[in-house]
C-alpha positions in Angstrom: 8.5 -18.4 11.6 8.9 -15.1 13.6 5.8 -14.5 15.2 4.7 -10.8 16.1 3.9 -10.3 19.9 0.3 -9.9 20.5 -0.7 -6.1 20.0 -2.1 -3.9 23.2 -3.0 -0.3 22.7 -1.4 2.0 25.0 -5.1 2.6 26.5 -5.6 -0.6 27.3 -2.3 -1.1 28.5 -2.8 2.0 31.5 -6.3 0.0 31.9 -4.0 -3.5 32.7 -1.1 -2.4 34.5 0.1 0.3 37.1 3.6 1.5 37.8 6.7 1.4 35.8 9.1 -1.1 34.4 6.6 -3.3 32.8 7.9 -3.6 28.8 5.0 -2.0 26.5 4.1 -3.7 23.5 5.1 -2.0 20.1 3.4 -2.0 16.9 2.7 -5.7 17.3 6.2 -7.2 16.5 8.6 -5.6 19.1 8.4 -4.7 22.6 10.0 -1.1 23.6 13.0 -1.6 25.3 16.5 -0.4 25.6 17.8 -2.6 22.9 15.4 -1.4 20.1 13.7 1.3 20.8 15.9 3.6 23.1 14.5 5.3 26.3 10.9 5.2 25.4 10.6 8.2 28.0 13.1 10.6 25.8 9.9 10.3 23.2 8.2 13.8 23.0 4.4 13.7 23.9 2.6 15.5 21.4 -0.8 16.5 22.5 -3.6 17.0 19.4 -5.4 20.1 20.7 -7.3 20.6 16.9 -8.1 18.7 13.8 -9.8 19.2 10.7 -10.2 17.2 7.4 -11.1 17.4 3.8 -11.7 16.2 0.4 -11.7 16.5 -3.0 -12.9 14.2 -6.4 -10.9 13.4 -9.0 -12.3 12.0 -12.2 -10.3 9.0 -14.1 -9.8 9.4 -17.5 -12.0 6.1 -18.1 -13.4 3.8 -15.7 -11.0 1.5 -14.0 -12.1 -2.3 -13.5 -10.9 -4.8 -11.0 -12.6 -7.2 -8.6 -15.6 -7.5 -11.0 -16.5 -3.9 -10.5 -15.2 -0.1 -11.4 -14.6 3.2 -10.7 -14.7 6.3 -12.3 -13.5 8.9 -9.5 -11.4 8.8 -6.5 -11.8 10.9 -3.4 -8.3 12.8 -2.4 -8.8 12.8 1.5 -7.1 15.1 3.4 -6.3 15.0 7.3 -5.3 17.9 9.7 -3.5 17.9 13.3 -2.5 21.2 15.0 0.0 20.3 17.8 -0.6 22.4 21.2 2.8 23.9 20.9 1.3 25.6 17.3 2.8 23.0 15.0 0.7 21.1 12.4 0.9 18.5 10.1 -1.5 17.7 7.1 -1.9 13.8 5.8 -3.1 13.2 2.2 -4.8 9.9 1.7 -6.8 8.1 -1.7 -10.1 6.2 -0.9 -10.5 2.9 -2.4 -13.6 1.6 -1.0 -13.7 -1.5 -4.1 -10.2 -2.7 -3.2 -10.7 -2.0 0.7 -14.2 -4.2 0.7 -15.8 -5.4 -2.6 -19.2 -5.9 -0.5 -19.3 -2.4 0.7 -18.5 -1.1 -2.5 -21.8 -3.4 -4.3 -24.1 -2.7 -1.3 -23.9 1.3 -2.0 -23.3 4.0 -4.1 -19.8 4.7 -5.2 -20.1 8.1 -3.6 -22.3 6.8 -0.3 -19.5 4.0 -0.5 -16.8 6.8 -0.3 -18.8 8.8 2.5 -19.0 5.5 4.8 -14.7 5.4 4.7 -15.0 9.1 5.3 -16.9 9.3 8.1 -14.4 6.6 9.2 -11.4 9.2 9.3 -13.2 11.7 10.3 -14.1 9.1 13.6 -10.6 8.7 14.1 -9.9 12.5 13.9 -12.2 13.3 16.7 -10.4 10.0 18.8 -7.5 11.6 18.6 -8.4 15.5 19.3 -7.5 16.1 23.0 -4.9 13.4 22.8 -1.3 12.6 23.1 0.8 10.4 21.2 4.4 9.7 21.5 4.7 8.1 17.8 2.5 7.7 14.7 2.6 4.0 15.6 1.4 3.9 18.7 -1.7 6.5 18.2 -2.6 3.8 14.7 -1.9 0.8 18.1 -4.5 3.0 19.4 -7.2 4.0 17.4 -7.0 1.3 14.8 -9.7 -1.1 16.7 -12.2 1.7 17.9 -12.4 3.2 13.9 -12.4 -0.6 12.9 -15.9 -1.1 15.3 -17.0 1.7 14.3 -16.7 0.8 10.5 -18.8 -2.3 11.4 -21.4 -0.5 13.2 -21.9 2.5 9.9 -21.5 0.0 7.2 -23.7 -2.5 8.7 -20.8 -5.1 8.1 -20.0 -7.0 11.1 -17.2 -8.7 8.6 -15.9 -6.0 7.2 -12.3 -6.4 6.1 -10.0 -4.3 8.1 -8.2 -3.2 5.3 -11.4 -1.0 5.1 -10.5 0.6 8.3 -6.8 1.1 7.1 -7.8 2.5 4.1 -9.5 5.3 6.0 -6.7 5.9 8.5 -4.1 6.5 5.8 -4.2 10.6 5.8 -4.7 10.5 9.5 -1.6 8.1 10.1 0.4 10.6 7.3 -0.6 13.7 9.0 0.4 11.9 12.5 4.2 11.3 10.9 4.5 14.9 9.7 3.7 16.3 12.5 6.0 14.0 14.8 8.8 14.6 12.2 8.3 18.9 12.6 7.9 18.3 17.0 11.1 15.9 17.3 13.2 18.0 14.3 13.6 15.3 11.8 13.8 16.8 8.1 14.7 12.6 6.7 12.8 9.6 6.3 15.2 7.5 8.2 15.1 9.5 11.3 11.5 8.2 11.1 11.7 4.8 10.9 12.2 3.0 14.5 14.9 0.8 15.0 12.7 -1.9 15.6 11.9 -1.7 11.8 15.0 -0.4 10.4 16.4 -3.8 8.8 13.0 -3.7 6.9 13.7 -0.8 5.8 17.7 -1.1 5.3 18.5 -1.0 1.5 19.5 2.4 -0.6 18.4 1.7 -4.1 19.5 3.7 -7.5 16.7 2.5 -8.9 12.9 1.5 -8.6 11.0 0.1 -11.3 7.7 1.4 -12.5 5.4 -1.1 -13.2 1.6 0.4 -14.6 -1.4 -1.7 -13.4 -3.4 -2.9 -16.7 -7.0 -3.1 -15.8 -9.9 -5.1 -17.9 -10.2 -4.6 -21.4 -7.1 -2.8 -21.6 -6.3 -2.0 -25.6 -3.4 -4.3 -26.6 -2.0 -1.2 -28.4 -1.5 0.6 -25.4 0.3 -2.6 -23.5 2.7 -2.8 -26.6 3.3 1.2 -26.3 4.3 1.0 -22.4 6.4 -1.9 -23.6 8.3 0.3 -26.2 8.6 3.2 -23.7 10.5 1.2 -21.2 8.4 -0.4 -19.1 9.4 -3.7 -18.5 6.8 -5.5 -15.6 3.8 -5.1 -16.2 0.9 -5.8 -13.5 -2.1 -7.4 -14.8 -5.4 -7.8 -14.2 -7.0 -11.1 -14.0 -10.2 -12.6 -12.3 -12.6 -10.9 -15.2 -16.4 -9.9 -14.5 -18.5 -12.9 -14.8 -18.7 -16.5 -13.1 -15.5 -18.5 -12.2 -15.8 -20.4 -16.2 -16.8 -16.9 -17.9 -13.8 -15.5 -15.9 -11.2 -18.3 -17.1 -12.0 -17.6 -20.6 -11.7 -14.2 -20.5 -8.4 -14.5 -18.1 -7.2 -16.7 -20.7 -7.4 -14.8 -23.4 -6.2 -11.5 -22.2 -3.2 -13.4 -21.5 -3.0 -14.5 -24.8 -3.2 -11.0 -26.9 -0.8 -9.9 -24.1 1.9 -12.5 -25.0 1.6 -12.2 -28.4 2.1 -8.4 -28.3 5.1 -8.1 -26.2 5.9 -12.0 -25.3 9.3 -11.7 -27.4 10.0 -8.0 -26.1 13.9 -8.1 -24.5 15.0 -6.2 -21.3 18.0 -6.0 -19.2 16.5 -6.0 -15.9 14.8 -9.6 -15.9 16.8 -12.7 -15.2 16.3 -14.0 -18.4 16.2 -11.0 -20.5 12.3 -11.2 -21.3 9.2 -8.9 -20.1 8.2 -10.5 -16.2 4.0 -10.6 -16.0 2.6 -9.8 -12.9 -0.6 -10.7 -12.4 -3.1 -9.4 -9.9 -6.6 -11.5 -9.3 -8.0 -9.3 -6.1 -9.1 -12.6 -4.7 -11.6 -13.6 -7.8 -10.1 -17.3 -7.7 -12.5 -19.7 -5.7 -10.1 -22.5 -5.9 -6.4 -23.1 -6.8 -7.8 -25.5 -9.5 -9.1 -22.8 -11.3 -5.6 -21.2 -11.0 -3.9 -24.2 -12.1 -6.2 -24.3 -15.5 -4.9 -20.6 -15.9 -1.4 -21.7 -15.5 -1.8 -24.9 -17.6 -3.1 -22.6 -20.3 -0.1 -20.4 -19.7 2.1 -22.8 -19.9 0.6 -24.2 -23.0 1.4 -21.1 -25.3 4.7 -20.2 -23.7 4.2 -17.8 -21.2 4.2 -19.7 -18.0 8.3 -18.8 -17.6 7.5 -15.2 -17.5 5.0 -15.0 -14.8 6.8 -13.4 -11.8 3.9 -13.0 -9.5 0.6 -14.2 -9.0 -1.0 -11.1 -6.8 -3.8 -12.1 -4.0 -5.5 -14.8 -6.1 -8.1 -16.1 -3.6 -8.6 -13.4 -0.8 -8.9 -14.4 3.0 -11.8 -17.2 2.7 -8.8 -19.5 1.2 -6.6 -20.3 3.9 -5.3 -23.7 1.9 -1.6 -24.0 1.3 -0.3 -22.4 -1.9 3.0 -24.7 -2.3 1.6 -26.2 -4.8 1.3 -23.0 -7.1 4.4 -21.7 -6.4 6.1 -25.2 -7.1 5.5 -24.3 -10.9 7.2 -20.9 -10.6 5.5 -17.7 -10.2 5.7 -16.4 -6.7 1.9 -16.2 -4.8 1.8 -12.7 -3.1 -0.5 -11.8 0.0 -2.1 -8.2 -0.7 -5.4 -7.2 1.0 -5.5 -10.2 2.8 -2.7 -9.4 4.6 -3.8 -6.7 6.2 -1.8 -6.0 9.5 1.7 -8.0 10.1 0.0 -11.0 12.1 -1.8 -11.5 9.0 1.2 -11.4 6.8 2.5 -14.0 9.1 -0.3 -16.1 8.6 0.0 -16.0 4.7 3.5 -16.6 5.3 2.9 -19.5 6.8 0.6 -21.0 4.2 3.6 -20.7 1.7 2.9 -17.4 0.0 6.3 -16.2 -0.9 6.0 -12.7 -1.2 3.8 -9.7 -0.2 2.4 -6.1 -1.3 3.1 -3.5 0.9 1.2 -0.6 0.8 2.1 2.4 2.4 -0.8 4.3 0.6 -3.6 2.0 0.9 -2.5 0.6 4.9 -0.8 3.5 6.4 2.9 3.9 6.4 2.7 3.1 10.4 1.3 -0.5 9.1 3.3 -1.3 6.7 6.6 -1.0 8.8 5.4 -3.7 10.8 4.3 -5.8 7.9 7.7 -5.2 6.0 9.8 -6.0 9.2 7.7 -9.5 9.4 8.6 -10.3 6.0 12.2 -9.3 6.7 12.2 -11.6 9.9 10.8 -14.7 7.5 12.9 -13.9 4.5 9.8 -12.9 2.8 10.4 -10.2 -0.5 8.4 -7.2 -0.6 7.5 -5.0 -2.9 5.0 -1.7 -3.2 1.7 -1.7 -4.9 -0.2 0.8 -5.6 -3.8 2.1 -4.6 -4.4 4.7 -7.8 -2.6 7.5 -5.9 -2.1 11.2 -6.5 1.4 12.0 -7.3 2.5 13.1 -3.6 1.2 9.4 -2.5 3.8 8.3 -5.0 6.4 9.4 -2.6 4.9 8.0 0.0 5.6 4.5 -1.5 8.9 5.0 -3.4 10.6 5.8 0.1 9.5 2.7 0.9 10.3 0.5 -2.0 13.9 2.3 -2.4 14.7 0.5 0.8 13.2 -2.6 0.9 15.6 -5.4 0.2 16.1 -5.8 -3.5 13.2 -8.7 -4.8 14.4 -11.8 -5.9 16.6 -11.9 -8.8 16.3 -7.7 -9.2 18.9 -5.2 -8.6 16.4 -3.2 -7.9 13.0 -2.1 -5.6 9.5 -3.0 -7.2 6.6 -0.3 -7.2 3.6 -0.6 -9.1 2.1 3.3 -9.7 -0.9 4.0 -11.9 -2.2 6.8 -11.0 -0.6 8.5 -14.9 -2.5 6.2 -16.5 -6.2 6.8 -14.7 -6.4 10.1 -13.4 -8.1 12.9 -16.0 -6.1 15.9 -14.7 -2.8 14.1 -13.8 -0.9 16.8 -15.2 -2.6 18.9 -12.9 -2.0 16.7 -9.4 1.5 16.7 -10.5 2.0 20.7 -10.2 0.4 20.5 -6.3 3.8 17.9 -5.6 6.2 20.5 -3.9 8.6 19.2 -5.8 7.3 18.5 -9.1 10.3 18.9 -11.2 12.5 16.8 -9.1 14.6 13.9 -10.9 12.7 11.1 -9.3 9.1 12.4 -9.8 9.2 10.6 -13.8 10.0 7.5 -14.6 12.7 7.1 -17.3 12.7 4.0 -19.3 10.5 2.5 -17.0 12.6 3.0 -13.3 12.2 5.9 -11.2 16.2 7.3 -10.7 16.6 7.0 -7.0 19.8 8.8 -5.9 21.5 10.9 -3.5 19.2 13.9 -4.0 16.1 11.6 -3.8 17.2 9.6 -0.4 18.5 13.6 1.2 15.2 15.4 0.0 12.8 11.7 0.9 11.1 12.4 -2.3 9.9 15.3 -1.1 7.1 14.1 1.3 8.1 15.9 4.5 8.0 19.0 2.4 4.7 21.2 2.9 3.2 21.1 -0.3 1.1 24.6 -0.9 -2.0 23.4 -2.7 -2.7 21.2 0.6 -1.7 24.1 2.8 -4.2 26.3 1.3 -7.2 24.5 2.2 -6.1 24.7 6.2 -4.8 28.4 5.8 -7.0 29.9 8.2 -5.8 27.5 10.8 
């Protein structure tokens, strides 16, 4: 295993060392130097001299259960930096307080919950006012741990999951890259992307699949209707409300109604020809016995050969091996758990064979590192999503078009469900500056990924004027 070098923000670095020629540490897997990074001196210094931030609600259609809890809105933050040379750039993030940290989420209201991770960015907004960065991933190097204490201190969680703090940081860390991209003249997403991440971030697909997330409950109409439009993964949720026996049952026979509804279904884009399950527990499983009845069971009426991924099944607390799972098949994947590359290491290391990035729930700065680990360890990626507006779409789909294809696909992997949940999609859709674009819709269940998509980067370096508006006066 490739181990990342141990992370240093730049403040503490000037705090350690004087003078120059001593290598600075990088994102947490690479060290600046000539070989990887260039003349880290030739990096513009952008100093922050205003910020500003906002929100806005958006309803679900119906309430959206995972973990053993719902939601029925999601707060659209918004992040604002205003370079001293006039410049600005505006982040867009989604709060998911639930997936971020169940125990936050049960120990408030869903809106106190939500104001907690706002007051988070906000925190991390006034860190970085009077500053200067030289890259988005050095200022996240930066701030991460400060915002991360400071988390602790509001929530009154001294273990709360740093996912929690990522979470928080994604519209800052977004508004961070569009305004480096605007200072140093890059109009492409892979002008962005360090060298020291690059081979992460290497591969130029045609294609991404669209896989929609199906929560609790979920009408077995509706699965077999995604099925006939094209859809051909679908992401489940498992690990159902109740205690670990109540939760088998249920998990067992959701599985069930699903198989028999779309078990048979044919596609061209699996191995075998039939419908790949992907299912996600968000850490519900206590122990991998409990996972082996559901795979027994699974196994028992034929399904078992179309699991393709068994998503975060027992959370951080279980640091056990997981050989044993994926001996029978599906691969384990690391989510929240993983939450910054030395983490993905660690689940690496425990014999998880795959991992969700998440550019929209962990900030794009994070998840290079996190994708360049699992590069380094020959560890597949692929993007999940975080019920995102349709701009946050983007954000992930650059990022699944070039990870390495996943395992026995021709294709990238990104899970978006944001069409299914949100009450005024229709509406999000028209603030995309680009709504109309050929890659905005999936089409038989892939997102068309071509030329125009890889020269325009889906459109997210473009202002979009809905977001623009709110900062007008700036």
């Amino acid at each position: 295993m490739k181990k990342p070098t141990k992370r240093i923000s730049r403040r503490a670095f000037v705090k350690q060392s004087s003078g120059a020629g001593i290598a600075l540490t990088f994102g947490g897997v690479s060290c600046l130097n000539e070989s990887n990074m260039g003349d880290s001196n030739a990096e513009k210094s952008i100093e922050v001299v205003s910020v500003d931030s906002n929100f806005e609600r958006e309803p679900l259609a119906q309430p959206f259960g995972f973990k053993g809890g719902s939601l029925d809105n999601i707060w659209q933050t918004v992040a604002y930096l205003q370079s001293a040379s006039g410049q600005h750039g505006i982040g867009i993030g989604v709060q998911s307080v639930l997936w971020s940290d169940s125990s936050v989420f049960a120990d408030h209201t869903q809106h106190g919950g939500n104001a907690l991770m706002y007051a988070m960015s906000e925190r991390a907004l006034q860190i970085i006012k009077g500053q200067s960065f030289s890259n988005p991933i050095s200022l996240l190097d930066d701030i991460l741990e400060e915002v991360y204490e400071y988390g602790k201190k509001i929530t009154l969680h001294p273990n709360l999951r740093k996912t929690f703090a990522l979470n928080a940081l994604v519209g800052v860390d977004n508004a961070a890259w569009t305004l480096y991209a605007k200072e140093n003249g890059l109009t492409n997403f892979d002008q962005l992307v360090p060298p020291a991440y690059q081979a992460g971030l290497s591969a130029k697909h045609a294609k991404v699949a669209a896989i929609p997330a199906l929560g609790y409950g979920t009408p077995i109409d509706t699965i077999k209707k995604m099925a006939d439009e094209g859809f051909f993964i679908m992401k489940i949720k498992i690990g159902a409300p109740g205690d670990q026996k109540e939760m088998l049952e249920k998990d067992k026979a959701f599985i069930k109604a699903i198989h028999e509804a779309i078990g048979h279904y044919e596609t061209p884009h699996s191995p075998d020809g039939k419908i790949p399950y992907y299912f996600d527990a968000n850490g519900r499983y206590d122990k991998q016995e409990t996972l082996h009845e559901f795979l027994d069971y699974a196994e028992k009426i034929g399904a078992l050969g179309q699991i393709a991924v068994l998503e975060e099944p027992f959370g951080e607390r279980n640091q056990e091996s997981v050989t044993e799972l994926t001996a029978r098949g599906p691969r384990v994947a690391a989510d929240e758990s993983a939450h910054t590359d030395v983490d993905a290491l660690d689940r690496i290391q425990q014999g998880y064979n795959a991992i969700a990035v998440k550019a929209v729930a962990k900030t794009l700065s994070m998840t290079m590192k996190i994708a360049q680990v699992a590069y380094e360890n020959k560890t597949p990626c692929f993007c999940a999503d975080l019920t995102v507006n349709p701009i946050l779409v983007e954000w992930n789909k650059v990022v699944a078009a070039r990870l390495p294809a996943f395992p026995d696909f021709d294709m990238g992997l990104q899970e978006t469900n944001g069409w299914q949940n949100y009450k005024y999609w229709d509406k999000m859709e028209s603030y995309h500056p680009m709504p109309d674009a050929s890659w905005v819709k999936p089409q038989q269940g892939v997102y068309v990924t071509g030329d125009d998509f890889f020269a325009q980067s889906g459109g997210i370096l473009t202002p979009s004027p809905h977001y623009e508006e709110m900062f007008a006066k700036k």
